[in-house]
DRENLOKE-740606 format. One record per residue: residue number from 0; residue in one letter; chain; y, x, z of N, C-alpha, C in turn. Coordinates in steps of 0.001 Angstrom, whole numbers, padded with zeros to 6 digits. Atoms other than C-alpha are relative to their C-alpha. Layout:
N
+-----+-----+-------+---------+---------+---------+---------+---------+---------+---------+---------+---------+
!   n ! res ! chain !    n_c2 !    n_c1 !    n_c3 !   ca_c2 !   ca_c1 !   ca_c3 !    c_c2 !    c_c1 !    c_c3 !
+-----+-----+-------+---------+---------+---------+---------+---------+---------+---------+---------+---------+
! NUM !   A !     A !       Y !       X !       Z !       Y !       X !       Z !       Y !       X !       Z !
...
+-----+-----+-------+---------+---------+---------+---------+---------+---------+---------+---------+---------+
***
This chain:
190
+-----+-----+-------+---------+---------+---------+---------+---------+---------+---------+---------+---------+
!   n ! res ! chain !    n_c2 !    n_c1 !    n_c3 !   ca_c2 !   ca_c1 !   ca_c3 !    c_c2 !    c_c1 !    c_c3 !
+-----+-----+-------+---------+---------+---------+---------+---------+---------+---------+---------+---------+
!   0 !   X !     A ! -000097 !  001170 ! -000859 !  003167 !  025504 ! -007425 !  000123 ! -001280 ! -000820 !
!   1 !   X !     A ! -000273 !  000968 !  001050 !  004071 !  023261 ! -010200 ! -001028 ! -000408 ! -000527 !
!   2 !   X !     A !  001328 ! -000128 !  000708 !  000749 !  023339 ! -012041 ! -000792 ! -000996 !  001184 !
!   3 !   X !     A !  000430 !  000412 ! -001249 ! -000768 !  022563 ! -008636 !  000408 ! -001801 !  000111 !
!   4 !   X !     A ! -000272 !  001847 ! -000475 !  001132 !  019182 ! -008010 ! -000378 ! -000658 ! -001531 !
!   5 !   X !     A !  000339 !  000676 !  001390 !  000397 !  018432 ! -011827 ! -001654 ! -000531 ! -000287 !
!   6 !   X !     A !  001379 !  000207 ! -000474 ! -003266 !  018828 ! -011153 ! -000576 ! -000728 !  000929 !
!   7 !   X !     A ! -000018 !  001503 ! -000799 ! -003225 !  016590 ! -008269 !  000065 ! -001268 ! -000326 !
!   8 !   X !     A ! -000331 !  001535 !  000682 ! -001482 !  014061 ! -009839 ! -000612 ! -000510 ! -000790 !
!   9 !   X !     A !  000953 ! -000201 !  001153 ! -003907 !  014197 ! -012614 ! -001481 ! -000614 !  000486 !
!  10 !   X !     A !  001438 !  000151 ! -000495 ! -006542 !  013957 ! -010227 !  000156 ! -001862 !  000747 !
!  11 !   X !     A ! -000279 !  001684 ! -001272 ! -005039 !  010811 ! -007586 ! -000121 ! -001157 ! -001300 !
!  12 !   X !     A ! -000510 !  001210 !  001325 ! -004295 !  009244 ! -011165 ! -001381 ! -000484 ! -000742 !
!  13 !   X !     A !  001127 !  000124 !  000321 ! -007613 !  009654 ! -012397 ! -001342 ! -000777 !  001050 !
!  14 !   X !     A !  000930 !  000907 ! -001157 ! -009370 !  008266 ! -008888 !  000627 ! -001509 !  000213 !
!  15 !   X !     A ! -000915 !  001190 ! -000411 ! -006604 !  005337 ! -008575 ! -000823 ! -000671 ! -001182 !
!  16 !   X !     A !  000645 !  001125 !  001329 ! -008049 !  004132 ! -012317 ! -001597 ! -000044 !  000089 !
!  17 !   X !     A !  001447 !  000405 !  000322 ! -011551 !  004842 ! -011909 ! -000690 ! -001192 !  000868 !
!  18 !   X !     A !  000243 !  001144 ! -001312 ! -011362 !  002832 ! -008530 !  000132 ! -001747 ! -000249 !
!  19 !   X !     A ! -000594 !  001205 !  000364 ! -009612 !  000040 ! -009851 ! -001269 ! -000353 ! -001042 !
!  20 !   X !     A !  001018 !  000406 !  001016 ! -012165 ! -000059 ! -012751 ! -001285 ! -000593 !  000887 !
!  21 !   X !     A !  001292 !  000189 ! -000834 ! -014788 ! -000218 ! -010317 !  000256 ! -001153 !  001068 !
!  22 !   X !     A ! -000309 !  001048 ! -000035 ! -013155 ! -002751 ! -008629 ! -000425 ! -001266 ! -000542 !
!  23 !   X !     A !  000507 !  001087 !  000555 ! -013257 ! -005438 ! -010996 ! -001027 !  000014 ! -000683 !
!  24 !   X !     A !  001104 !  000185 !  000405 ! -016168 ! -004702 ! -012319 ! -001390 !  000082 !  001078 !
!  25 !   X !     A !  001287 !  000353 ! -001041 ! -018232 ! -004795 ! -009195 ! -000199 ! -001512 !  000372 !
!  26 !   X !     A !  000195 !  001659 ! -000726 ! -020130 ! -007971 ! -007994 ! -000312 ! -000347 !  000980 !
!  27 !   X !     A ! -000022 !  000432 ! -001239 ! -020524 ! -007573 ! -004786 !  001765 !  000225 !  000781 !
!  28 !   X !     A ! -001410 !  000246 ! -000068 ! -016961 ! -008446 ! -003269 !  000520 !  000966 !  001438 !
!  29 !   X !     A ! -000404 ! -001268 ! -001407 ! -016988 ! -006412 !  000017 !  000078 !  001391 ! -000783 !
!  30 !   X !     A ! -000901 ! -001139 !  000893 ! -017102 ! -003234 ! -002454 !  000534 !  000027 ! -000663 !
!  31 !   X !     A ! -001088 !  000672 !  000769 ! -015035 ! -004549 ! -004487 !  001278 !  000781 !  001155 !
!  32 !   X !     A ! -001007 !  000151 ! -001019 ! -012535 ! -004689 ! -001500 !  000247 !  001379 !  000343 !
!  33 !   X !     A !  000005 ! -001101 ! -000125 ! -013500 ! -001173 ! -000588 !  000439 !  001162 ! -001105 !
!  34 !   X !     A ! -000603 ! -000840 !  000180 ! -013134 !  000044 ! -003502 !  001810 !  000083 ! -000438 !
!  35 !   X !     A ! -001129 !  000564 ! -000021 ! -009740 ! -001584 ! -003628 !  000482 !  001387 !  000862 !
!  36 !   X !     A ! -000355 ! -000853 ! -001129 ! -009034 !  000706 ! -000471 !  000111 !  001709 ! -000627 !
!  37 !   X !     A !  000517 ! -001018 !  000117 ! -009895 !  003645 ! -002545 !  001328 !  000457 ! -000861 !
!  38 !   X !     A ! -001046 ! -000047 !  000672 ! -007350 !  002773 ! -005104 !  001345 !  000262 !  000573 !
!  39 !   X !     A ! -001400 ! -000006 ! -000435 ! -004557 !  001917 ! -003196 !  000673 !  001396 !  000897 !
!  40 !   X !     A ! -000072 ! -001273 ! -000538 ! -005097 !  005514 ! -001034 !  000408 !  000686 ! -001089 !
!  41 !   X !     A ! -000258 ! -001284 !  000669 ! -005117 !  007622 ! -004160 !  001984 ! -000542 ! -000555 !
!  42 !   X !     A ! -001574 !  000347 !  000306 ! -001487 !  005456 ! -005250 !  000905 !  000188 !  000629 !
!  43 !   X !     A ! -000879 ! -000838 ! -000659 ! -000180 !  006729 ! -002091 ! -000059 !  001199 !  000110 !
!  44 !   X !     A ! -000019 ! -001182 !  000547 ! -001134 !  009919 ! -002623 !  000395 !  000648 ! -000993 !
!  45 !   X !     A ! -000810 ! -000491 !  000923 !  000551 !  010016 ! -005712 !  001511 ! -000427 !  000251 !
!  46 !   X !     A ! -001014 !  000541 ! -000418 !  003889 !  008362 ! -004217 ! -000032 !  001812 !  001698 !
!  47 !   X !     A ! -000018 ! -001166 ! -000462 !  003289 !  011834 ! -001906 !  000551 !  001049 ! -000532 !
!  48 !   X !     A ! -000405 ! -001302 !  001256 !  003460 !  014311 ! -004862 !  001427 ! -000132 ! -000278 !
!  49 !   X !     A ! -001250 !  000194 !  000685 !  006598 !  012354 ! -005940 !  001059 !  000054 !  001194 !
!  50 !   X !     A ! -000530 ! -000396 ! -001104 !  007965 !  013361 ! -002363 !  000748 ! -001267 !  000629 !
!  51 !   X !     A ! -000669 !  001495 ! -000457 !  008336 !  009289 ! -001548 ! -000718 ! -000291 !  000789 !
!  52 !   X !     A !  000996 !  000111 ! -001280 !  007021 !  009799 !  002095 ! -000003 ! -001110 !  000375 !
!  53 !   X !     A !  000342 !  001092 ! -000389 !  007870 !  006696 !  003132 ! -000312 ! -001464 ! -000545 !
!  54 !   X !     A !  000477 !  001107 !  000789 !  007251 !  004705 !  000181 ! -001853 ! -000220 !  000199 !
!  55 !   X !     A !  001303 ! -000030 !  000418 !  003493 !  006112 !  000220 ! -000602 ! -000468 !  001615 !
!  56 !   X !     A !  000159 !  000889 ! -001416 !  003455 !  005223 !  004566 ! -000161 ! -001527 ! -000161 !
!  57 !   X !     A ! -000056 !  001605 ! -000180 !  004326 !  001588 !  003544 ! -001189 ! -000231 ! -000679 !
!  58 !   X !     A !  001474 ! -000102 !  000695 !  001810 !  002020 !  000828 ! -001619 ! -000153 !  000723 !
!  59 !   X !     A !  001254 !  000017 ! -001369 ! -001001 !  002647 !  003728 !  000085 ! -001218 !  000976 !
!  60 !   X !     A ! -000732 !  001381 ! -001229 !  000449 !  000415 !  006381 ! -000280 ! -001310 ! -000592 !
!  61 !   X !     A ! -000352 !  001291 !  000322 !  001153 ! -002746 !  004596 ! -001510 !  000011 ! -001095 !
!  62 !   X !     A !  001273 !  000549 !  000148 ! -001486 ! -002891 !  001615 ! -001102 !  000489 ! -000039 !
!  63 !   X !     A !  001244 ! -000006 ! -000336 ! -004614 ! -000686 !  002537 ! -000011 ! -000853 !  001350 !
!  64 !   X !     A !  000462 !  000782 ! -001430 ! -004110 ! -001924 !  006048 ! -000003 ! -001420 !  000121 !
!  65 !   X !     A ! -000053 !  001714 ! -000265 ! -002872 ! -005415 !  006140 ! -000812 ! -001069 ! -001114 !
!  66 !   X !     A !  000091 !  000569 !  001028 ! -003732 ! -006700 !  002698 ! -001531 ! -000291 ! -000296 !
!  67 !   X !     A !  001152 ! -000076 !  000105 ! -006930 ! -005557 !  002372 ! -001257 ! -000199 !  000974 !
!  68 !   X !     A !  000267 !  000454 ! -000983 ! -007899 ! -006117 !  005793 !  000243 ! -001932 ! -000065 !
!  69 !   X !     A !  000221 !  001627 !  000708 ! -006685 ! -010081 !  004735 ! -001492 ! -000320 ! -000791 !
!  70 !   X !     A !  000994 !  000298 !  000466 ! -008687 ! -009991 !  002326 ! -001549 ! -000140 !  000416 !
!  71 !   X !     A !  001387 !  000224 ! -000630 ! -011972 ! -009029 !  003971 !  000319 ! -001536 !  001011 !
!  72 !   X !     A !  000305 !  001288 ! -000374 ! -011321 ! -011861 !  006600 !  000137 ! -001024 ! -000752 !
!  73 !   X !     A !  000250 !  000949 !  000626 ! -010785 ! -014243 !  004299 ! -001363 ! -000341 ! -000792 !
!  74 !   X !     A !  001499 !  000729 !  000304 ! -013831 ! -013888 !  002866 ! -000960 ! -000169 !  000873 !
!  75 !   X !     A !  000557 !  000473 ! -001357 ! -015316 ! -013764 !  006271 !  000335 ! -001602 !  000590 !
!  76 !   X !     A ! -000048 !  001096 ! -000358 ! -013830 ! -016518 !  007274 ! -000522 ! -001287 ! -000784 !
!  77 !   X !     A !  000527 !  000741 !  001158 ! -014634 ! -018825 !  004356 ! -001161 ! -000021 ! -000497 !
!  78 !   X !     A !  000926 ! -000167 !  000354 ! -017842 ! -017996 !  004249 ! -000454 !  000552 ! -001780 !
!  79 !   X !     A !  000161 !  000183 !  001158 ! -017782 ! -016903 !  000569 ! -001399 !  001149 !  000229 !
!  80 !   X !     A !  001318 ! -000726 ! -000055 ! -020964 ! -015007 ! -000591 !  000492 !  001747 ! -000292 !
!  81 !   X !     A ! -000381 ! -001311 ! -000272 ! -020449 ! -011393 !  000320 ! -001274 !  001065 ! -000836 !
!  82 !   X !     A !  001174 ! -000687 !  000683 ! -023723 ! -009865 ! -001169 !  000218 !  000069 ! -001626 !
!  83 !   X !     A ! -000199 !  000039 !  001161 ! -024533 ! -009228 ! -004614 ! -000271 ! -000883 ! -001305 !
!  84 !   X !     A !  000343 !  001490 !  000712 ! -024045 ! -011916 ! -007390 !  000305 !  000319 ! -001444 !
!  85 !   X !     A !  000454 ! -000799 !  001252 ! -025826 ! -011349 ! -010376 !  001010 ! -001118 ! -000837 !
!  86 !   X !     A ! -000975 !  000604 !  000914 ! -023347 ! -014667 ! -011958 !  001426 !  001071 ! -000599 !
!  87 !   X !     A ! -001261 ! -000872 !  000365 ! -020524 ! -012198 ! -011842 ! -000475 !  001151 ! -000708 !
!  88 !   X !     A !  000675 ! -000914 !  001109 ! -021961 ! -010724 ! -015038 !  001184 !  000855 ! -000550 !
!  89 !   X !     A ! -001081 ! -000844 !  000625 ! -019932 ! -008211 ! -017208 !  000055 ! -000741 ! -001495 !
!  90 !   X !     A !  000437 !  000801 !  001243 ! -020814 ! -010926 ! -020378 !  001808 !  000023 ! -000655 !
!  91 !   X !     A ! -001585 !  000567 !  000452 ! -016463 ! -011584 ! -020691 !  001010 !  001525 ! -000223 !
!  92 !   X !     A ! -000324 ! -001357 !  000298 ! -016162 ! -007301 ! -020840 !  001200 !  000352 ! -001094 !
!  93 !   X !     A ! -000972 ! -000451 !  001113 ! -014719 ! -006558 ! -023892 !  001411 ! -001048 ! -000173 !
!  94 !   X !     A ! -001432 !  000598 ! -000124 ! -011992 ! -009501 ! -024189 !  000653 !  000524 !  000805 !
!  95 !   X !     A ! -001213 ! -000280 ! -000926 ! -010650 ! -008617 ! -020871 !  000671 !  001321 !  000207 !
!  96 !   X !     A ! -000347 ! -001068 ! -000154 ! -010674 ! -005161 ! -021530 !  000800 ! -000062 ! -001779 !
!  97 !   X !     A ! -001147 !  000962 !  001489 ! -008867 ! -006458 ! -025387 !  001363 ! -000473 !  000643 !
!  98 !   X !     A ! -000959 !  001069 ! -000500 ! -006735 ! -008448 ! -023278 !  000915 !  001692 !  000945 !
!  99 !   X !     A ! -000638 ! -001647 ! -000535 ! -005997 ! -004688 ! -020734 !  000929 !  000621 ! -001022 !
! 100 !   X !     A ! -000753 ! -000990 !  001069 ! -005209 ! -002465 ! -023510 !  001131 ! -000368 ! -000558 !
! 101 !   X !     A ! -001163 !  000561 !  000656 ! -002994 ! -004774 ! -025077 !  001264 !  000086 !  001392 !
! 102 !   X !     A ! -000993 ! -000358 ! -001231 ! -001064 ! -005343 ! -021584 !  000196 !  001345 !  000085 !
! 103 !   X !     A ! -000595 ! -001189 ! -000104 ! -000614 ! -001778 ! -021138 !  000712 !  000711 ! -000871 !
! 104 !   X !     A ! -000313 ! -000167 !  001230 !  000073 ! -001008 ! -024298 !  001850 ! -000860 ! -000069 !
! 105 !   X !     A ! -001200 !  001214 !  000409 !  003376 ! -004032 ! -024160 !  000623 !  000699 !  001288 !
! 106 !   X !     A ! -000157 ! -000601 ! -000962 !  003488 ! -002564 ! -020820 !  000656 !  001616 !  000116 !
! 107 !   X !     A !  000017 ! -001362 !  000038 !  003679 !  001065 ! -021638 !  001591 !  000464 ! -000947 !
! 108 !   X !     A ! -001031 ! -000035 !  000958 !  006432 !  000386 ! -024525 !  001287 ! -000277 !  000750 !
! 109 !   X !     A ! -001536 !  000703 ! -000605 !  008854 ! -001553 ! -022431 !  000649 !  000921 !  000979 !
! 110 !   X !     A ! -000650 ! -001070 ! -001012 !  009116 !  001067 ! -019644 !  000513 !  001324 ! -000885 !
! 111 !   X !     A ! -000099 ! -001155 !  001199 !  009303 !  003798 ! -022382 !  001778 ! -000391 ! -000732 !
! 112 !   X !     A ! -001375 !  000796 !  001119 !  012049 !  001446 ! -024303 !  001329 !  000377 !  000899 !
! 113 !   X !     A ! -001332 !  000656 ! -000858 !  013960 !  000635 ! -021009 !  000406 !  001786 !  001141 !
! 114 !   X !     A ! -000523 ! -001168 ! -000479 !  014275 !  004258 ! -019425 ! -000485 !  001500 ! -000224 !
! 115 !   X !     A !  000196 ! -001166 !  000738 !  013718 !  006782 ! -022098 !  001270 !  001112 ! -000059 !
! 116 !   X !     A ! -001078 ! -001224 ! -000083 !  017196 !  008475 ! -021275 !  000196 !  000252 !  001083 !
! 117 !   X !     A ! -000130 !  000196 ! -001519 !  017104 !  007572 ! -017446 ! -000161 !  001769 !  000217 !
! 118 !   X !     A !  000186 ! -000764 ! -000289 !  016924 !  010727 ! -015477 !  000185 ! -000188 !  001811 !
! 119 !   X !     A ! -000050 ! -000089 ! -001332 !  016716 !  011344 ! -011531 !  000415 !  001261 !  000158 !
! 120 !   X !     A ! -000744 ! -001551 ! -000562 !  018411 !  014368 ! -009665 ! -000935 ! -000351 !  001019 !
! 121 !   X !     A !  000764 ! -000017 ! -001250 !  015438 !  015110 ! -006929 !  000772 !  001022 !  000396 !
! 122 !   X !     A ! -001009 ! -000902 ! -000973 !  018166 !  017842 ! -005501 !  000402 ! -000405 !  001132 !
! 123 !   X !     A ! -000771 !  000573 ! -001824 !  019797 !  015697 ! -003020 ! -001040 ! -000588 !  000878 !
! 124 !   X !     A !  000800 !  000158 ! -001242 !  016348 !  014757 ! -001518 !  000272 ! -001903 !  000293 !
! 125 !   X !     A ! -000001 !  001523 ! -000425 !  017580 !  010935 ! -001522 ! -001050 ! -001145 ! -000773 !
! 126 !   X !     A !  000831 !  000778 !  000971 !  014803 !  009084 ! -004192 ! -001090 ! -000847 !  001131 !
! 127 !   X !     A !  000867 !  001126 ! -001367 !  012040 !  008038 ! -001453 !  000484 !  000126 !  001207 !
! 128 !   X !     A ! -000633 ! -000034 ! -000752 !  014230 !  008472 !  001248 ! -000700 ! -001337 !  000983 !
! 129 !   X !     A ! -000243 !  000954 ! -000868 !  013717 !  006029 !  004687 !  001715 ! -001146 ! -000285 !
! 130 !   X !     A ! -001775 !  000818 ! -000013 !  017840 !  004990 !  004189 ! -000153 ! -000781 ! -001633 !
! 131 !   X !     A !  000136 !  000809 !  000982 !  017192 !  004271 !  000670 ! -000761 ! -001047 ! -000407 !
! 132 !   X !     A !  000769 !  001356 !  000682 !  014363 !  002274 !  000132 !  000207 ! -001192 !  001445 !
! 133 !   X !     A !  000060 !  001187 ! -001047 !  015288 !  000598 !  003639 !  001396 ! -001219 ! -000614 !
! 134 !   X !     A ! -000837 !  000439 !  000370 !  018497 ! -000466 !  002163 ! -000153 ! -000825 ! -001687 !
! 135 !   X !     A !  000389 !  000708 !  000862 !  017155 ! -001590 ! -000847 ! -000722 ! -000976 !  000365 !
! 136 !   X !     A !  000840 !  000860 ! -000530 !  014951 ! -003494 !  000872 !  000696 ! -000956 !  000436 !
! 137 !   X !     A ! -000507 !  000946 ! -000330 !  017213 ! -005247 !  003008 !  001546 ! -001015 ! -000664 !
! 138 !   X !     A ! -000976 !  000559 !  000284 !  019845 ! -006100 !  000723 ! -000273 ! -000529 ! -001795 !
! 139 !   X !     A !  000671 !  000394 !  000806 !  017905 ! -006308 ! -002745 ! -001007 ! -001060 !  000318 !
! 140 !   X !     A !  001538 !  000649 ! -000075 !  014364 ! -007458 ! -001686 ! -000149 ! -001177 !  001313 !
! 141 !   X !     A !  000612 !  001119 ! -001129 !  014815 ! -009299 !  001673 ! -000707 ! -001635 ! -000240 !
! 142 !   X !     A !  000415 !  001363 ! -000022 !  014427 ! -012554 !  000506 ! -001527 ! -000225 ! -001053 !
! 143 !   X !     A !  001379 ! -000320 !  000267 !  011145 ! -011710 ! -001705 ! -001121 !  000307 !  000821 !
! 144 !   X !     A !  001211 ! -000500 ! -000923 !  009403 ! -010168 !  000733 ! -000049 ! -000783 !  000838 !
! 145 !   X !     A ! -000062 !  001298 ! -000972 !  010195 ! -012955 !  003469 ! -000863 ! -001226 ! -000620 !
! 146 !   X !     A !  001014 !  001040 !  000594 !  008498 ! -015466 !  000918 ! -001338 !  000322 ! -000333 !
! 147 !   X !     A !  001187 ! -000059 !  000070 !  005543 ! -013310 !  000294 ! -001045 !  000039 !  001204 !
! 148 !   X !     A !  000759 ! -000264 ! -001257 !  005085 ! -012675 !  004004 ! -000443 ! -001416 !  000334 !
! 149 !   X !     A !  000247 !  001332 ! -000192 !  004981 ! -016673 !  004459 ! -001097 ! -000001 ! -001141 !
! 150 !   X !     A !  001263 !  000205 !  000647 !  002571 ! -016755 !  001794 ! -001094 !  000456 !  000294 !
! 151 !   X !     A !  001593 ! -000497 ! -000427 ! -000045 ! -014773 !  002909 ! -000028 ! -000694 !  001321 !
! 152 !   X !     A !  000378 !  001404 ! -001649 !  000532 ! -017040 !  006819 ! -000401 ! -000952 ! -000296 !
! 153 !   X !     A !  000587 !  001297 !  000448 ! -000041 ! -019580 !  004495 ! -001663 ! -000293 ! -000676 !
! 154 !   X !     A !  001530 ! -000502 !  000643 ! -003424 ! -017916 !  002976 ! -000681 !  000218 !  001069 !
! 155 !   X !     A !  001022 ! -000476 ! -001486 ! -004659 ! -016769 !  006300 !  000045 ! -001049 !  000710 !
! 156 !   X !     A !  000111 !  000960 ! -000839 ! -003756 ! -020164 !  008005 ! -001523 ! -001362 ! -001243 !
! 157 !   X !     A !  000917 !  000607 !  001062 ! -005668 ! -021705 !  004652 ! -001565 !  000228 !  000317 !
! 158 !   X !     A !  001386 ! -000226 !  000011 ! -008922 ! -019953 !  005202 ! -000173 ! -000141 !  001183 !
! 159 !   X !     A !  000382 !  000800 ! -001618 ! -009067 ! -020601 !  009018 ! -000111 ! -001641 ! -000093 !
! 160 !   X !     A !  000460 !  001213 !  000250 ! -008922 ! -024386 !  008099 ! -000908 ! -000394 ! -000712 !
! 161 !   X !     A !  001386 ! -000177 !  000731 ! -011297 ! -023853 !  005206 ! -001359 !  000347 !  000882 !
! 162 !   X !     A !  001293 ! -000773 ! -000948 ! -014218 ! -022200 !  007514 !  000479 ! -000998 !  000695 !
! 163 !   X !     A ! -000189 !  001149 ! -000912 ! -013393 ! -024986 !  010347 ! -000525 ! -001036 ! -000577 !
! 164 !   X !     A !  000509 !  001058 !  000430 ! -013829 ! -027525 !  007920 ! -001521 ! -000232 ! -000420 !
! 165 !   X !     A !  001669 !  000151 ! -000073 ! -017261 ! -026286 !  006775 ! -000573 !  000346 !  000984 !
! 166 !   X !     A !  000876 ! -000443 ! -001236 ! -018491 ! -025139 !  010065 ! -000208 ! -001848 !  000304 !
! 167 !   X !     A ! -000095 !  001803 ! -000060 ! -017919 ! -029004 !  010723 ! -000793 ! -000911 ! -000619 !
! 168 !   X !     A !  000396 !  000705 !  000523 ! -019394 ! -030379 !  008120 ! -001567 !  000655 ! -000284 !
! 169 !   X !     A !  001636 ! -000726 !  000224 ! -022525 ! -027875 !  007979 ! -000769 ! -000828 !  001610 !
! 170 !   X !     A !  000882 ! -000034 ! -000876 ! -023208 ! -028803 !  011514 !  000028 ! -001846 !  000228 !
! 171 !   X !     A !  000018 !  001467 !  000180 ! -022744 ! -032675 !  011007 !  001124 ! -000862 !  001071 !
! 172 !   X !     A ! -000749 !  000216 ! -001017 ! -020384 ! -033316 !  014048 !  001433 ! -000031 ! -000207 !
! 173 !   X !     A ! -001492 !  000259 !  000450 ! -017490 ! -033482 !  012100 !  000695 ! -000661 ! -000335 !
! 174 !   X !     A ! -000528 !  001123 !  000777 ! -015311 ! -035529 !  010530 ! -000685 ! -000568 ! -001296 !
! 175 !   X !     A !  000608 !  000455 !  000929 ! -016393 ! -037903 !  007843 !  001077 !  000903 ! -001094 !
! 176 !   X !     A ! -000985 ! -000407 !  001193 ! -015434 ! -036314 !  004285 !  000632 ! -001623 ! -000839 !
! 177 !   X !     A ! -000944 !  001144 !  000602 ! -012984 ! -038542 !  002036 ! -001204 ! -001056 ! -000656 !
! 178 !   X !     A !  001088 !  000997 !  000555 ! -015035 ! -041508 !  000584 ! -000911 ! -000516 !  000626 !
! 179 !   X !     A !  001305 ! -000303 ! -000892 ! -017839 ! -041168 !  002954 !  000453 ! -001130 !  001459 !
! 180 !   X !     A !  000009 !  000624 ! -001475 ! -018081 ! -043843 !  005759 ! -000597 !  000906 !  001247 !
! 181 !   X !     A !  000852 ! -000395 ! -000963 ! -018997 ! -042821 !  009285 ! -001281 ! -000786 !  000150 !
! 182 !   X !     A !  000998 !  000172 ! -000485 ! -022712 ! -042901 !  010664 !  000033 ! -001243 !  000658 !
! 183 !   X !     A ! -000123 !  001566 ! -000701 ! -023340 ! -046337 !  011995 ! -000700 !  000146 !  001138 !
! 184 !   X !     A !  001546 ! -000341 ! -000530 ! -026715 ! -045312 !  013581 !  000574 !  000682 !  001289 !
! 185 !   X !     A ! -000344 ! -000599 ! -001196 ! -024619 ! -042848 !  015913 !  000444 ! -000643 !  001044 !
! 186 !   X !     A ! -001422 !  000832 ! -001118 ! -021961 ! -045342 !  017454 ! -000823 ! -001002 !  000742 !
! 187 !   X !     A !  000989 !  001062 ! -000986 ! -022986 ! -046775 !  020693 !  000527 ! -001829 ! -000441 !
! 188 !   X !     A !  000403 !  000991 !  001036 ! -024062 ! -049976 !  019816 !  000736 ! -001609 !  000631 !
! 189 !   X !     A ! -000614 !  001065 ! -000573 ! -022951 ! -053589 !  019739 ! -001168 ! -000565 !  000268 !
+-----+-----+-------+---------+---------+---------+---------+---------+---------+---------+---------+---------+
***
């Protein structure tokens, strides 16, 4: 049975990175997004193995569902170019993958550094617990998560004014932009 969840994990761990890779290296942004979706599934599927049911629920819930669902409307709404865009070349490859390795690497040391004697007792069944991470939540994290939830009202109220403003200005009936006098030619006349 052991072997089994090791092989899983092996596997979710191996689809979570190839996804993510494929991610940023795609140029069309709707699969991009998708395969975003692909990632963040196999990361709750490994938050499964580690028997953190309701860490890997919030995991689903909050960012395949909400987050990534943002995201697509925002680029819906904003009109950004959804198809495929040959500018978003792979030409900046190797630095950023220079720039990766190193982060993980600084990354990989510090968690290593900072709980190389740590240990967990999964006996008592309390690690992803509902009581625990709710209580962490509300007495650690509340006030983090309250500012990120206003941030994204503030991203989703952003791109609804963005798209408004160019629907406006594509169809000419809009407001003048900054600098720009109004039409003279339109205004009934003196």
């Amino acid at each position: 049975m052991n072997t089994v969840v090791q092989v899983l994990f092996a596997l979710l761990g191996l689809v979570a990175v190839g996804s993510a890779l494929l991610v940023v290296t795609s140029t069309n942004l709707v699969h991009a997004a998708l395969w975003l979706v692909v990632s963040l599934g196999a990361v709750a599927g490994v938050f499964l193995l580690l028997t953190a049911e309701f860490v890997a629920w919030v995991q689903v819930l909050i960012y395949v569902g909400a987050v990534v669902v943002l995201l697509l409307f925002a680029l819906m709404l904003t009109r950004a170019p959804t198809g495929p865009q040959p500018e978003l070349s792979t030409r900046r490859a190797v630095p950023a993958a220079a720039v990766a390795v190193l982060v993980a690497g600084l990354l990989g040391a510090t968690v290593v550094g900072g709980f190389s004697g740590a240990a967990i007792d999964l006996r008592h069944g309390q690690v992803g617990s509902a009581e625990v991470a709710g209580g962490s939540l509300f007495r650690t994290w509340v006030l983090p998560f309250e500012v990120l939830s206003v941030l994204l009202l503030a991203a989703l109220v952003g791109a609804i004014v963005l798209s408004r403003l160019r629907a406006t200005d594509v169809s000419g009936s809009g407001p003048a932009t900054a600098g720009q006098a109004p039409d003279k030619s339109q205004e009934g006349g003196d």
